[in-house]
Each structure stands twice: as structure tokens, then as C-alpha cells.
C-alpha positions as CSV (number, residue, x, y, z in Angstrom):
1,X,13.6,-25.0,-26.5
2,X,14.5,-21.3,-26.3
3,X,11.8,-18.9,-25.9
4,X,12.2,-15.6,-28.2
5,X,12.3,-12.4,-25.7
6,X,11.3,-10.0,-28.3
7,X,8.1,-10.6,-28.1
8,X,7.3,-10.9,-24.8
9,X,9.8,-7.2,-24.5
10,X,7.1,-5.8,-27.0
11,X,4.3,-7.2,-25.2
12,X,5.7,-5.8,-21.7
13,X,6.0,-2.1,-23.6
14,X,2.6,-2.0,-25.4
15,X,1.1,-3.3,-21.3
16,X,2.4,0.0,-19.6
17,X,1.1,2.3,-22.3
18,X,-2.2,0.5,-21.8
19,X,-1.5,0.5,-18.2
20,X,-0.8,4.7,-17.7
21,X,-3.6,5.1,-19.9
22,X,-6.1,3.4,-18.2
23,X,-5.4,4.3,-15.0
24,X,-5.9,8.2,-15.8
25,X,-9.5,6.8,-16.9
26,X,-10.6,5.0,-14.0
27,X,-9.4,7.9,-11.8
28,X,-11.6,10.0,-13.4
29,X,-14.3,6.8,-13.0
30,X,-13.2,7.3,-9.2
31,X,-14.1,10.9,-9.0
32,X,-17.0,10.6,-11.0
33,X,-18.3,8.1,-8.3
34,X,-17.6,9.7,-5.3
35,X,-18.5,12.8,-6.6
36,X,-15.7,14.9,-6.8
37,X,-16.3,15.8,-10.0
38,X,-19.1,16.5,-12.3
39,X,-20.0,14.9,-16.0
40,X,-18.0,17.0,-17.9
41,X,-14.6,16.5,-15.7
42,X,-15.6,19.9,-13.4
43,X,-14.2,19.8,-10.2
44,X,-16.7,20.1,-7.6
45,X,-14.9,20.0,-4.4
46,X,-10.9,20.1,-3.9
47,X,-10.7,18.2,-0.5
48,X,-11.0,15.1,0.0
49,X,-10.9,15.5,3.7
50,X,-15.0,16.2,3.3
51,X,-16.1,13.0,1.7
52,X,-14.0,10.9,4.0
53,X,-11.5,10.5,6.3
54,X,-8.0,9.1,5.4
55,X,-6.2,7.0,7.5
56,X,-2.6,5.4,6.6
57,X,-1.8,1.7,7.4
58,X,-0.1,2.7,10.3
59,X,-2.6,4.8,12.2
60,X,-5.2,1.5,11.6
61,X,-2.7,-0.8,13.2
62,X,-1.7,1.0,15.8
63,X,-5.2,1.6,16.5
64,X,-6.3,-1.7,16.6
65,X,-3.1,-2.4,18.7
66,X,-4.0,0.4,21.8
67,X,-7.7,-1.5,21.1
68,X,-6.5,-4.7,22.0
69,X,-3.8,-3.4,24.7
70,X,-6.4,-1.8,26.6
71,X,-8.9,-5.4,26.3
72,X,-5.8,-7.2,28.0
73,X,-5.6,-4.6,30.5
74,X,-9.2,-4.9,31.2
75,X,-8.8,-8.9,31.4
76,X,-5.8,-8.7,33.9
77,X,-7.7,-6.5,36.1
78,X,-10.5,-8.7,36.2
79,X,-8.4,-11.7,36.8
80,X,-7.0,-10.0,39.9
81,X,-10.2,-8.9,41.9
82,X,-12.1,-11.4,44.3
83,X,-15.3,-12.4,43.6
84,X,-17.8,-12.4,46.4
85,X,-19.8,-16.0,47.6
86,X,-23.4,-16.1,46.5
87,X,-25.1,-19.2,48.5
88,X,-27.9,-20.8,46.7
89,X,-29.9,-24.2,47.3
90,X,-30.9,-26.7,45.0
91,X,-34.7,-27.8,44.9
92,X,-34.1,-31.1,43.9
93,X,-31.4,-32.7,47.0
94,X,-31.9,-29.8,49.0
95,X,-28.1,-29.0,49.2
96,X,-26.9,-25.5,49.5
97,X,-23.9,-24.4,47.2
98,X,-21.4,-21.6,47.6
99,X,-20.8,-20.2,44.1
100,X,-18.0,-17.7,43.8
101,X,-19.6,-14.6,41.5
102,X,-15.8,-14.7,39.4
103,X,-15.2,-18.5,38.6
104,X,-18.6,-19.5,39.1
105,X,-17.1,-22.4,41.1
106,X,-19.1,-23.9,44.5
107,X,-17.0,-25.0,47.1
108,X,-16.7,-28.8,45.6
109,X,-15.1,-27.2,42.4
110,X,-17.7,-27.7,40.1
111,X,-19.8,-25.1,37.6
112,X,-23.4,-24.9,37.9
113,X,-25.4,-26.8,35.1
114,X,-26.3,-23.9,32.9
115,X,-22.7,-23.1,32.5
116,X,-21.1,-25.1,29.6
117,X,-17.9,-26.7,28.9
118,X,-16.9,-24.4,25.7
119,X,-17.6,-21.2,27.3
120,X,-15.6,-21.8,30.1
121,X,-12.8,-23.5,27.9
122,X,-13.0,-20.0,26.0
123,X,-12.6,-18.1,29.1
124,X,-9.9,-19.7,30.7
125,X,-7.9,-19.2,27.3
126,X,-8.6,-15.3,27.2
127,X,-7.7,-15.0,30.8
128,X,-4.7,-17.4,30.4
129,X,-3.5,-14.6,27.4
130,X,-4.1,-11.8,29.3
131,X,-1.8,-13.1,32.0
132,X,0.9,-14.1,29.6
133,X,1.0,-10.8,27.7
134,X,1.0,-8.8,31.5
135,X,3.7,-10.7,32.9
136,X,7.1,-9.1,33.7
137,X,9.8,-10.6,34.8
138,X,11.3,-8.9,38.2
139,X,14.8,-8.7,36.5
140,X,13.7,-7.4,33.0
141,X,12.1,-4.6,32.0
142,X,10.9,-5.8,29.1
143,X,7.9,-9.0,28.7
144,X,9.3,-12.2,28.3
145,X,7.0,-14.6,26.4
146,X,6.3,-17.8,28.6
């Protein structure tokens, strides 16, 4: 039920040879493309920097981390302010509601009828987040999860 190695060994060889090989070609392929070089394997221009900007991993993630870091920010500030009461009456029963302009709640609680039950499931979960990642524990310095 053994397997012979040698083969496979020979196999594994005769793949990196292929391998080295083919990768010199499809760099060339690559430069070709972007046009870093011409037809005959002239080099055109020398920086890369010109055709277009290079970025590692790190500086993407970290960017996308300040990116969402500041969103929080932005989410916690708006869950601290007051909104301001905006009265308006309904034609039908004739009843006049007080609508706060940040929950969009009247003073019995309840949204107004345009305002649906997945957008407002949606915003309480941002704003819920926001408050979890801003809260700081009086005795830490650092954020303890909830």
C-alpha cells in the first residue's frame, strides 16, 4: 500500500524549474501590461511610484481602522447631544404630537408611521456599538468589552 516517493521527489523538482521560469515570463507579461516596458523588453520608466501608488498591508489596515475609529467617534457624539421637540398635528384625529428631532419618538413613545421597524432596529445597533467601543471603565485605563 506504500506509495513510491521518487517520483513524486522528481515531480516536485521538475515543478520549481517550471515555477522560476515562468514566473520571470509573466513579470515581463506584467510590465508589458502596465507599461513599464516596451515590445522588445526596453524599459520605459524606472519608477513605479508614477503608475501607481504602493501601499503595504499595514498602511490599508490601519487606514481603514482610523476610518472606522473616527465613524464611532462621530456616533458617540451624536448619541450624546439633545435633540430639540418639533410639535406637529395629525389631520386625521386632530392630535398634536411632540416628536424629538434625535429618536424621532412623541411623547407616548412611539415612531411616526413613515419610520420603519428595520431602520430603527439598524440604528439602535450602530449606536449601541458605538457606546460599547467608547466606554471606559473609571478604574482602567484601558476599554473593557461589555
Amino acid at each position: 500500500m506504500g506509495r513510491n516517493n521518487r517520483s513524486r521527489k522528481r515531480r516536485d523538482e521538475m515543478n520549481k524549474i517550471k515555477k522560476v521560469r515562468y514566473e520571470a515570463k509573466e513579470l515581463i507579461r506584467l510590465k508589458k501590461t502596465l507599461g513599464l516596458i516596451d515590445a522588445e523588453g526596453n524599459e520605459i520608466m524606472k519608477d513605479i511610484s508614477e503608475v501607481a501608488q504602493v501601499k503595504t498591508s499595514k498602511e490599508i489596515k490601519r487606514e481603514a481602522k482610523s476610518k472606522e475609529e473616527q465613524e464611532l467617534i462621530y456616533e458617540h457624539q451624536e448619541s450624546l447631544e439633545k435633540g430639540e421637540p418639533v410639535a406637529l398635528v395629525n389631520e386625521n384625529t386632530g392630535v398634536e404630537h411632540v416628536f424629538n428631532s434625535k429618536t424621532l419618538k412623541d411623547q407616548y413613545g412611539n415612531y411616526p408611521a413613515w419610520f420603519k421597524k428595520k431602520k430603527t432596529a439598524k440604528r439602535l445597533r450602530k449606536k449601541q456599538h458605538a457606546q460599547k467601543k467608547n466606554f471606559k471603565q473609571a478604574w482602567t485605563t484601558v476599554n473593557v468589552p461589555l
